[in-house]
C-alpha positions as CSV (number, residue, x, y, z in Angstrom):
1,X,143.5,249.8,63.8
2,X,139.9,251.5,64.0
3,X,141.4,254.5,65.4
4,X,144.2,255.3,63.1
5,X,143.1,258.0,60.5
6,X,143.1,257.5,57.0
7,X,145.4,259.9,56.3
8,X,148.0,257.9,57.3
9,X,146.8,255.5,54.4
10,X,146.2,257.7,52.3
11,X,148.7,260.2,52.4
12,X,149.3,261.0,48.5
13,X,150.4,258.6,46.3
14,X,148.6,256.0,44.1
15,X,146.4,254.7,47.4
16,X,144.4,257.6,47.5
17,X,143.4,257.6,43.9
18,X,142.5,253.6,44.0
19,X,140.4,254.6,46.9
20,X,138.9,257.7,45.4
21,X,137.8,255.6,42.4
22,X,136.0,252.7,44.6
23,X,134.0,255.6,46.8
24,X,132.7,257.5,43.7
25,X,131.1,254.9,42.6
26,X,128.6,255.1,45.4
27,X,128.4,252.5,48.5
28,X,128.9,248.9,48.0
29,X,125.5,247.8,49.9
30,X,123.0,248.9,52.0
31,X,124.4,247.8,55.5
32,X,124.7,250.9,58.2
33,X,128.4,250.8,58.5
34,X,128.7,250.0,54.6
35,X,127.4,253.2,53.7
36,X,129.0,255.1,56.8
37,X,132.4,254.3,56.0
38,X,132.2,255.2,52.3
39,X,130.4,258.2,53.2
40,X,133.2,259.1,55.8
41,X,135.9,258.5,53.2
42,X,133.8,260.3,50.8
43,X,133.8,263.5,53.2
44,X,137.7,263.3,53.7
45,X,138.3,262.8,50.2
46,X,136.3,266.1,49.7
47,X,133.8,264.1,47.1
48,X,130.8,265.8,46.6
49,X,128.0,263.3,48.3
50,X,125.0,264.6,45.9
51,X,127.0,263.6,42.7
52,X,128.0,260.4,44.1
53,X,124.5,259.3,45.3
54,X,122.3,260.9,42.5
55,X,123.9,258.2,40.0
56,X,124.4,255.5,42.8
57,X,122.2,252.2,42.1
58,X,121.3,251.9,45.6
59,X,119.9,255.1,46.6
60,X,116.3,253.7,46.1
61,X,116.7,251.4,49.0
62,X,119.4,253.2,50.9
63,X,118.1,255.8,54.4
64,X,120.9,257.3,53.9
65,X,120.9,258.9,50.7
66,X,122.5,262.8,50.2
67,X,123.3,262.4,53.7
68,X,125.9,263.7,54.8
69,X,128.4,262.4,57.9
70,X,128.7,263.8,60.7
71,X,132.4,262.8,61.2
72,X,134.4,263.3,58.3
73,X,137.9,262.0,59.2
74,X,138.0,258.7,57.4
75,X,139.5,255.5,59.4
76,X,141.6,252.9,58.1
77,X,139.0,250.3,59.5
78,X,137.1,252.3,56.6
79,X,138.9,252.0,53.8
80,X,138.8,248.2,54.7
81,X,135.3,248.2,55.1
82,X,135.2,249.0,51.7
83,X,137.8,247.0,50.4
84,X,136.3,243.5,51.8
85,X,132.7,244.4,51.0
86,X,133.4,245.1,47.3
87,X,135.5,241.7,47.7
88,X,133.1,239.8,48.8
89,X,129.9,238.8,45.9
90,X,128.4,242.2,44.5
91,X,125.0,239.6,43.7
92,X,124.8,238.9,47.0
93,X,125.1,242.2,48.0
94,X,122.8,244.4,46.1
95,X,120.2,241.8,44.7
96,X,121.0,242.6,41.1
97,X,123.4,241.1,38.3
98,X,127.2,241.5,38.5
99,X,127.2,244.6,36.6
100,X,125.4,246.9,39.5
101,X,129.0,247.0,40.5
102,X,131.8,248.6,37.6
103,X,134.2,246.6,36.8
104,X,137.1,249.5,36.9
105,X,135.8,249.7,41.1
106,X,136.3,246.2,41.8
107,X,139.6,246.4,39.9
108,X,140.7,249.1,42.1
109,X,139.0,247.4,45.4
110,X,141.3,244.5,44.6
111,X,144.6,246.3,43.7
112,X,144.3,248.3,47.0
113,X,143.4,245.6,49.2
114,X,146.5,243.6,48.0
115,X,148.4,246.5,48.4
116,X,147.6,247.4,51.5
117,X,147.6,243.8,53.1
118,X,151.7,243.7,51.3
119,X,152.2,246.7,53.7
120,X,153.0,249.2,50.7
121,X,151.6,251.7,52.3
C-alpha cells in the first residue's frame, strides 16, 4: 500500500477536494512523518507550502516549517497518515483546546476516511 501513488486515490472526483481541504489547513501534529506526508500531498496537490504554514498553529514548534519536500508524489499510505492522525484526539496531539483543529478539516478527515475504507475510491 506504501508504494501506490496517490493519484490512483485521488484521481478527480470528490476524494481529492476532501483531501485538499484537510492539507490546507496545515499538518495535524508535529511528528516527522506527520508533517512529511501532509507536506508530500501538499506538493502533489500543487498547494502553495508558505500559505499553508504561515497561518498553521504549529509552525512555532514545527523544524519543518516553509519546507519544502523533496519528493512530491503523494502515497496512499499518506493520505492515511493524515486521515487517522486527525482521527485520533487533536488535544492530545497539539497540546491546545479542540479548536487548534477546524471543525470543517475533521469533517472532511472523517468523510474521507469512511470513504476510502468502503472502497469508493
Amino acid at each position: 500500500m506504501s508504494r501506490t501513488h496517490a493519484s490512483s486515490l485521488l484521481a478527480g472526483g470528490s476524494t481529492s477536494s476532501d483531501i485538499r481541504a484537510v492539507v490546507e489547513c496545515g499538518c495535524p501534529n508535529v511528528f516527522r512523518k506527520a508533517v512529511n506526508s501532509a507536506k508530500r500531498l501538499r506538493a502533489f496537490l500543487q498547494v502553495d507550502e508558505r500559505d499553508v504554514c504561515s497561518t498553521c498553529n504549529l509552525r512555532e514548534s514545527c523544524g519543518k516549517a516553509y519546507m519544502t519536500p523533496y519528493d512530491d508524489r503523494g502515497h496512499t499510505l499518506d493520505v492515511v497518515r493524515i486521515l487517522l492522525s486527525y482521527a485520533v484526539n487533536p488535544k492530545h496531539l497539539c497540546g491546545e483546546e479542540i479548536s487548534c483543529i477546524k471543525e470543517h478539516v475533521q469533517n472532511e478527515a472523517f468523510y474521507s476516511k469512511r470513504t476510502i475504507s468502503k472502497g469508493h475510491w
